[in-house]
N, C-alpha and C positions, 0 to 999 in steps of 0.2 A: 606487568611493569616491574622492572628492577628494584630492588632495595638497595642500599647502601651496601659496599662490599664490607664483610666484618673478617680481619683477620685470621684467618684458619680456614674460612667457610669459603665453598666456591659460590660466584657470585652467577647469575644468570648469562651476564655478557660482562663485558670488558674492551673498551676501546681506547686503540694504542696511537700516539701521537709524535710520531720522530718522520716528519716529510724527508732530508736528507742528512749528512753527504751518501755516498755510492758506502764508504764504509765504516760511520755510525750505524748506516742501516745494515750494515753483517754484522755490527757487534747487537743486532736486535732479535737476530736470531733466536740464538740460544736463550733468551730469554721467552721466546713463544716455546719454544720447545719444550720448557722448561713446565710452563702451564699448558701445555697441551701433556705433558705428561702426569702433571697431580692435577687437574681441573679439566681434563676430556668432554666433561659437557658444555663446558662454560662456551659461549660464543665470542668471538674475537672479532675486533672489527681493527684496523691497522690505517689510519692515514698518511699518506705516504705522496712522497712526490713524481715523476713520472718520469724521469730518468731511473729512480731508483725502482720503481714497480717495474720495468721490464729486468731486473736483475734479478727480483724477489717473486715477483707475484703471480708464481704457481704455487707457493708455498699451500699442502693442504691443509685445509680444516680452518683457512684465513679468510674470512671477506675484505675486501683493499677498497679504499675508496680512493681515488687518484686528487690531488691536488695542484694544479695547474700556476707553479708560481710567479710565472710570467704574466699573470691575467689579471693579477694583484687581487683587487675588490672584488670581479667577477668570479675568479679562481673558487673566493670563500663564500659566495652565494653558491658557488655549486657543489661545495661542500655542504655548506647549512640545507641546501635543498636533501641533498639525499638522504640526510640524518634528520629529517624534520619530524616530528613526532614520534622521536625514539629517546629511549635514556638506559642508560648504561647505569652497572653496578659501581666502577669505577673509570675512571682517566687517568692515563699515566702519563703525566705529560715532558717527553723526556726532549723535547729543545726548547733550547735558551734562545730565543730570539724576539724581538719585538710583533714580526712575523707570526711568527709560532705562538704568540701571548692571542694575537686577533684571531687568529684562527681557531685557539680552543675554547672563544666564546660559543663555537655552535655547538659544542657536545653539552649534553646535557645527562650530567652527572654527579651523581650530591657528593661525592669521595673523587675528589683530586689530587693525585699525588702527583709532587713536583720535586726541584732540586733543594737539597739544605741551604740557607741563607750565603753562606760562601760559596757557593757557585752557580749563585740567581743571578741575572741581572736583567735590563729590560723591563722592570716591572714585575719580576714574573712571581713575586710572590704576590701580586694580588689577583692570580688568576686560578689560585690555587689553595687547598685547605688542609693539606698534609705533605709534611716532608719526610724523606727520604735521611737515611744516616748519614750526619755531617762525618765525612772521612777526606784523609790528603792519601796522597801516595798509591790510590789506584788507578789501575788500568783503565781508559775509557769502557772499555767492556766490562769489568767489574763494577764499574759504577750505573749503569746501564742495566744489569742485574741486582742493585738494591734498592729496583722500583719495584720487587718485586718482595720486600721487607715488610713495607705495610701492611701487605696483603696475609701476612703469617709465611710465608713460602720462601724457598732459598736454592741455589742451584747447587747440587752436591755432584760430586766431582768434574772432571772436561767442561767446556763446553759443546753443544752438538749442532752441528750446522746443517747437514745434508740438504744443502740446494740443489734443485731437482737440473740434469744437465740433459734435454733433449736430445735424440738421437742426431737430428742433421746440426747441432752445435758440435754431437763426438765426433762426426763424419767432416764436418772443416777440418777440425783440430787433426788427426788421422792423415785428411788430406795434407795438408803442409808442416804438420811433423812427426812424418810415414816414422815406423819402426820404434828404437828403445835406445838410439843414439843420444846420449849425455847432451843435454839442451839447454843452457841460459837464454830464457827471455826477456828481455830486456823493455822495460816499460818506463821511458825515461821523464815524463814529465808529470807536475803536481798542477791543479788548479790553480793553487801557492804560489806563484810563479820565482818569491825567492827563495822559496825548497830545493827547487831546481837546481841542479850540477851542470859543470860548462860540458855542452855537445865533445868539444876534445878529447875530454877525459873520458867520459862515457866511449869515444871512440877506440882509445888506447886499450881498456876494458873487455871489449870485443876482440879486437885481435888478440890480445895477449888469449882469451879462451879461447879463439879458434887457432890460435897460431902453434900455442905452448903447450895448450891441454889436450886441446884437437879436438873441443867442445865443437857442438852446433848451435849456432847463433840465433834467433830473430828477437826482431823488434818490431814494437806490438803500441798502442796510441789509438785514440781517438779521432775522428774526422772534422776536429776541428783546424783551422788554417794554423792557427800555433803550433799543434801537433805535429802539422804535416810540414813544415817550416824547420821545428826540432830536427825531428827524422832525415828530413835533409842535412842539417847540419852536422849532424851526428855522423851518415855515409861519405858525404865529404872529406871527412875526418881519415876513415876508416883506409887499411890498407888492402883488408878482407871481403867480403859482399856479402853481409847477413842477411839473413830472410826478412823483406821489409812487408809486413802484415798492417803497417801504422793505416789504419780508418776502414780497413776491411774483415774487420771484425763487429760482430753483435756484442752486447753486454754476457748474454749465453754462451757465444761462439767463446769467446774471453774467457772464461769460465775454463770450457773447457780446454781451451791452448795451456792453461795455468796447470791444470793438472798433468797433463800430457810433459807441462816442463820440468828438468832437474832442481835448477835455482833460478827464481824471478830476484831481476835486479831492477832495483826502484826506489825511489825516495818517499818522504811519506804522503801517501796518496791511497786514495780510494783502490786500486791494483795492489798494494800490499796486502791489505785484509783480505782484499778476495783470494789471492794467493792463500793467506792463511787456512781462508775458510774450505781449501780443497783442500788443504795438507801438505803442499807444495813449501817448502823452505825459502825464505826470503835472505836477500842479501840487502837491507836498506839502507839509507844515508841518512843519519841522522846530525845534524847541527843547528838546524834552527826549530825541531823540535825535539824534547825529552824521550826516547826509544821506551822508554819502563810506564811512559804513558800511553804513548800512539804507536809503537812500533809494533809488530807483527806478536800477536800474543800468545800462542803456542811456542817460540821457539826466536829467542833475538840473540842466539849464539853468535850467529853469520855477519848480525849488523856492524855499521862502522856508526861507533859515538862520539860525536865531539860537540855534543851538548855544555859537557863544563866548559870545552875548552871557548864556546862560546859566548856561555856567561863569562867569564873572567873578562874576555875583552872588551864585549858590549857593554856588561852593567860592571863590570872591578868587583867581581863577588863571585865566586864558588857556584854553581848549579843549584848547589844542596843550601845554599841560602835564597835562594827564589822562591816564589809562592810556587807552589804543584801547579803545573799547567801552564805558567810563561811559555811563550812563544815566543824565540825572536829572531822573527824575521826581518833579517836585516840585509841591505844590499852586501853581497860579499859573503856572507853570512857562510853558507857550502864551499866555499872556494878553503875553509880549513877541512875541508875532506880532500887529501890528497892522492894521486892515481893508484899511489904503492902502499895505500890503505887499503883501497878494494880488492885490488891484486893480492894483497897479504888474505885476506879474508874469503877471496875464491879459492885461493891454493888449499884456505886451511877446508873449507869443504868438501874436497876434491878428494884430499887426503882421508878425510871422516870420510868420505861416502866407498874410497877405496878398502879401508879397510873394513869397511863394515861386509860387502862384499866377497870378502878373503874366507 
């Protein structure tokens, strides 16, 4: 049976608790990795939700337990089921959700580290008996990586993702974008739904890269009815014929389209991170959220911000006077990201990637 994790000591096990989104759960990565590389014996256990487990969960040296959030009560009896006479050295309990409070009543673990008091809510300090360093001004993934402070341990330099990309996911990706032809994928919608950019723009976008740069196009989505709704409105638009891949892809096959692509263009959404997490350069839209918190964390040269110019309008105050972490999503909200923003910010990549090139 486990002891308490102490500080410096590897503990026996350790079970991790972040069910979703698609990309919180990449910024969780690197933190296993991180303990799979100073604590190799220690056992993991990851609960996780089940869209996000067909993304993650080959990861080796993980036990996954899936969480069914749709099942609500039942979901968490069959979590408690599979953990039933087990206890871990530690809990890191890394979401904020009333949800996520019920759910880490089944671990049974005398050390639980959760968030500092400014960015609890939900109750969630009472499910918990150690916090994490109260800090502003990091990166969701940074802060995601100082669950791992308690513990004595710290992530020194990059973060490392290498999600594992099966061969028939490189084999789509190959299939529909054959050879090394300069390729924007285009991944236009957020669960957010007012993250979103108007389908027009997004259209202009497209041709201007196929038209002016003489990029290769596609656009890439979910199989949900919105998606596929988008995606039309989007080709409507268009005067070119991108490659429409929208709902015919895996969360793997995805994966690998991303990497195979130049620049994935995208708002902030679960497809930025994972972009990230191949190495793949993003071009994101940021205005109704903060880029220095949620945008693509290797690299937000490419992104468009108008984050302040957001707050100024919404709340009459400066970005840089808002709590770390407002959102504001507000109707309209994207529509101050203008076509000849994005357009300025593809060319200027076009230009980097040429002369890097030379």
């Amino acid at each position: 049976m486990d002891q308490a994790a102490t500080a410096g000591e590897a503990p026996d096990s350790l079970c991790l608790l972040r069910t979703s989104a698609l990309g919180d759960v990449t910024h969780v990565v690197p933190l296993v990795r991180t303990l799979q590389e100073h604590w190799p014996q220690t056992r993991l256990t990851w609960i996780i939700g089940k869209l996000e487990h067909r993304l993650v969960g080959d990861l080796p040296g993980v036990e996954f337990v899936v969480f069914d959030k749709s099942a609500g009560r039942l979901g968490r009896r069959a979590v408690r089921a599979e953990l039933a006479g087990r206890r871990f050295g530690a809990l890191l309990h890394m979401q904020v959700s009333w949800r996520a409070n019920l759910l880490s009543r089944v671990v049974n673990a005398p050390l639980r580290i959760g968030y500092d008091r400014k960015r609890s809510k939900d109750l969630h300090g009472l499910f918990i008996n150690c916090r994490i360093p109260a800090r502003s001004g990091e990166h969701v993934l940074d802060a995601l990586a100082s669950f791992l402070e308690p513990l004595g341990l710290r992530r020194e330099g990059p973060p490392r993702w290498d999600i594992a990309i099966p061969d028939e996911a490189q084999a789509f990706a190959e299939k529909h974008l054959p050879g090394d032809a300069p390729t924007l994928l285009v991944s236009p919608v957020s669960s957010h739904r007012l993250r979103n950019w108007r389908a027009e723009r997004y259209a202009a976008v497209v041709d201007h890269a196929s038209l002016e740069l003489g990029w290769r196009v596609a656009l890439c989505g979910g199989p949900s009815a919105y998606e596929r709704e988008f995606a039309d409105a989007v080709l409507a638009h268009t005067r070119t014929r991108p490659l429409d891949l929208t709902g015919k892809d895996t969360l793997k096959q995805l994966l690998a389209l991303m990497r195979r692509a130049t620049l994935v263009l995208c708002p902030d959404s679960g497809p930025m991170h994972i972009a990230n997490a191949v190495g793949t350069p993003v071009l994101g839209l940021h205005a109704a959220s903060n880029p220095h918190r949620s945008g693509p964390y290797s690299d937000r040269r490419w992104c468009v911000d108008r984050y302040d110019d957001a707050a100024r309008k919404y709340r009459k105050k400066p970005a840089a006077a808002l709590p770390w972490g407002t959102k504001l999503e507000h109707r309209g909200v994207m529509d101050l990201i203008e076509v000849d923003d994005v357009i300025e910010r593809l060319e200027a990549f076009a230009a980097h990637r040429a002369a890097a090139q030379r």
